[in-house]
Structure formats: C-alpha cells, structure tokens
C-alpha positions in Angstrom: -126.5 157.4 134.4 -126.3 159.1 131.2 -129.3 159.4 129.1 -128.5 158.5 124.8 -130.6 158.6 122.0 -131.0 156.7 118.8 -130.8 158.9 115.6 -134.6 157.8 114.8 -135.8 159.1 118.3 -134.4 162.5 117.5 -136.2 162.3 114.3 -139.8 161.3 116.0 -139.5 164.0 118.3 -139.6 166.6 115.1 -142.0 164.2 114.2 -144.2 165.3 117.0 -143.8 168.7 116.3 -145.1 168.6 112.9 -148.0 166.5 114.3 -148.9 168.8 117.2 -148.7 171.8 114.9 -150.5 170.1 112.2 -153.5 168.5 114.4 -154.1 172.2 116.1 -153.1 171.5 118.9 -150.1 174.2 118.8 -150.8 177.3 116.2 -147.6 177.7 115.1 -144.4 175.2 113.9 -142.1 177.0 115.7 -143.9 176.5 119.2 -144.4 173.1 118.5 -140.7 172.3 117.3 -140.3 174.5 120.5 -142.2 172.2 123.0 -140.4 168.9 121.3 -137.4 170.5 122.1 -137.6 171.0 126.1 -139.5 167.8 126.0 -136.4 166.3 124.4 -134.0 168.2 126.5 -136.1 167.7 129.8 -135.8 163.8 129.5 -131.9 164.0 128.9 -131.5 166.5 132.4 -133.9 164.9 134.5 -134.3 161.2 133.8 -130.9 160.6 135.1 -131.9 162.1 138.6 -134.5 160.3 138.8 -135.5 158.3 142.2 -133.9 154.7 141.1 -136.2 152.0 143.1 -136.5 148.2 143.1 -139.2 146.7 140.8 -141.6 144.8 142.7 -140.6 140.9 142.2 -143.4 139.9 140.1 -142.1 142.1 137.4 -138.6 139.1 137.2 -141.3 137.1 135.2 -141.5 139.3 132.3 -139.4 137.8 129.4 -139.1 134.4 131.0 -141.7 133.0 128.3 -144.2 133.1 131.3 -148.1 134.4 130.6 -149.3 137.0 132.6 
C-alpha cells in the first residue's frame, strides 16, 4: 500500500505548524514546522505497515442511506 497526499493536505500540515507555534504550544516556528514534518513523514512510513483487519459487519451499513 502506498500512502499519497493531496496538494491541500501538504499545505494543512504547514498549516499546523503555524498554529502550534502561534497558540504556544511550540516556542519556536522552526520546531513546530519540525514536528509537522515527522508527523507528515511518519504517516507516509508507517501507515502502510499497518496491521490491515476486517471491519466489524455493522460498519457495511454506513453509506447505504441507512440511520445509525
């Protein structure tokens, strides 16, 4: 499985940098561009290896038009 991005996900993710940084909750812009970063990177490596398991069944109802 390969892991691909839309060109407006790349652009939230810098997005979140400049919202950590600008919230406090990282001091400086370049940690938080930083962070984004391996967050970014570490969903491209490791999603794909991943444990792949079977939905439960009641899950086949979603998108049928169906209520919860």
């Amino acid at each position: 499985m390969r892991v691909m991005f839309l060109p407006e996900v790349s652009q939230q993710f810098i997005e979140l940098a400049e919202i950590l940084y600008n919230k406090g909750y990282m001091n400086f812009l370049d940690t938080a561009l930083e962070y984004s970063e391996s967050l970014f990177r570490d969903i491209q490596i490791n999603l794909p290896l991943k444990v792949h398991r079977k939905a439960p069944a009641w899950f086949d109802r979603i998108g049928k038009d169906t209520l919860f």
